[in-house]
C-alpha positions as CSV (number, residue, x, y, z in Angstrom):
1,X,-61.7,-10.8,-10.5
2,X,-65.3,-9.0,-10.1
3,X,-65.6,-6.8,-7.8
4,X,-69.6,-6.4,-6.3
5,X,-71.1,-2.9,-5.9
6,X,-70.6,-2.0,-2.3
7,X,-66.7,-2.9,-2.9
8,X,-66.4,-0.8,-6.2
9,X,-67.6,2.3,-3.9
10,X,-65.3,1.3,-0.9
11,X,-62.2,1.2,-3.3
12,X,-63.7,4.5,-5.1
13,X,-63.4,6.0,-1.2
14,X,-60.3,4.3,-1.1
15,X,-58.3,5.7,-4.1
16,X,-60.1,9.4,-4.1
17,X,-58.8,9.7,-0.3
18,X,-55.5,8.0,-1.5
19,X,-55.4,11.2,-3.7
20,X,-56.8,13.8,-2.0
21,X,-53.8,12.9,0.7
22,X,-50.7,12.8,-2.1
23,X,-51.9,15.8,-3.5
24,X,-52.3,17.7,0.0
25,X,-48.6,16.7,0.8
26,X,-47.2,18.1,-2.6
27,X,-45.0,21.6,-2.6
28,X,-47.0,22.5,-6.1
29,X,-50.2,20.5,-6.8
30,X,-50.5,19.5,-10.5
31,X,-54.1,20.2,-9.8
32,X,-55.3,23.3,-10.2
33,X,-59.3,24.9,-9.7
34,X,-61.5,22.2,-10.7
35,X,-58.9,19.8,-11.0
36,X,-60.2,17.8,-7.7
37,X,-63.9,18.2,-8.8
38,X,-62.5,16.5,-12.5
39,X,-60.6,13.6,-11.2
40,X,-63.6,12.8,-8.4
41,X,-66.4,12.9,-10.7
42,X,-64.5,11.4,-13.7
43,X,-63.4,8.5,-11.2
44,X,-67.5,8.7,-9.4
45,X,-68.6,7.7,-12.7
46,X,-66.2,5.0,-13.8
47,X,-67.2,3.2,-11.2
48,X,-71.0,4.4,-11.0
49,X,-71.8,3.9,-14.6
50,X,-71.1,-0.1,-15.1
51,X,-73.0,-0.2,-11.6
52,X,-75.8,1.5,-13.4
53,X,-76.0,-1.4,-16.2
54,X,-73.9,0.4,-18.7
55,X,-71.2,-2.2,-20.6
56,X,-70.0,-0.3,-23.2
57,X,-66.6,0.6,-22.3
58,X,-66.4,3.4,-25.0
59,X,-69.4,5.1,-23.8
60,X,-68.1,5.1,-20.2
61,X,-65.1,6.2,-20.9
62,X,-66.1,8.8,-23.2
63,X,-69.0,10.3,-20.6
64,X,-66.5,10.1,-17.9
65,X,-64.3,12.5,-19.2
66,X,-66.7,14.9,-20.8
67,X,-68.8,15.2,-18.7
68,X,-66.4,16.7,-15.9
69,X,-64.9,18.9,-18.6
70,X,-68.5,20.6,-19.3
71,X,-69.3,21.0,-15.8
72,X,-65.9,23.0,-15.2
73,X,-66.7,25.0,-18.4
74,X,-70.2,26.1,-17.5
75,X,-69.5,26.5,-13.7
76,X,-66.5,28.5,-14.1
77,X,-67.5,30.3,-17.7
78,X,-71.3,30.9,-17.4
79,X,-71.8,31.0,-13.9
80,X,-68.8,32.4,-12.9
81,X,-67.7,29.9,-9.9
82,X,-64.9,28.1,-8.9
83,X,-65.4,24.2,-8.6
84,X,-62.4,23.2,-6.2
């Protein structure tokens, strides 16, 4: 089943609120400081980046989970700041 543009970024709002709520309601998150800024942009650009005109599966895969990972690092280890 395809699923059009506007619906991709209605189920992205969807499952990040989904999320946001489960982890709100657990004792001990499993996600700590940057942890919701990871899982919202790696999820942002899974859907984003096939929207954009990218196909290659690899490469979207690949940018979607370094990409939060270098963020974190230079935010939190350069700049010194917190991502939440």
């Amino acid at each position: 089943m395809w699923v059009g543009g506007q619906h991709r970024i209605c189920l992205y709002l969807v499952v990040l609120f989904a999320a946001g709520e489960l982890i709100n309601r657990m004792e001990r998150p499993i996600i700590a400081s940057g942890g919701a800024f990871a899982v919202s942009t790696f999820l942002f650009l899974l859907v984003s980046l096939p929207m954009l005109g990218r196909r290659n599966k690899l490469e979207i895969l690949l940018t979607a989970c370094i990409t939060p990972a270098v963020l974190i690092y230079i935010f939190g280890g350069f700049f010194q700041v917190l991502l939440p």
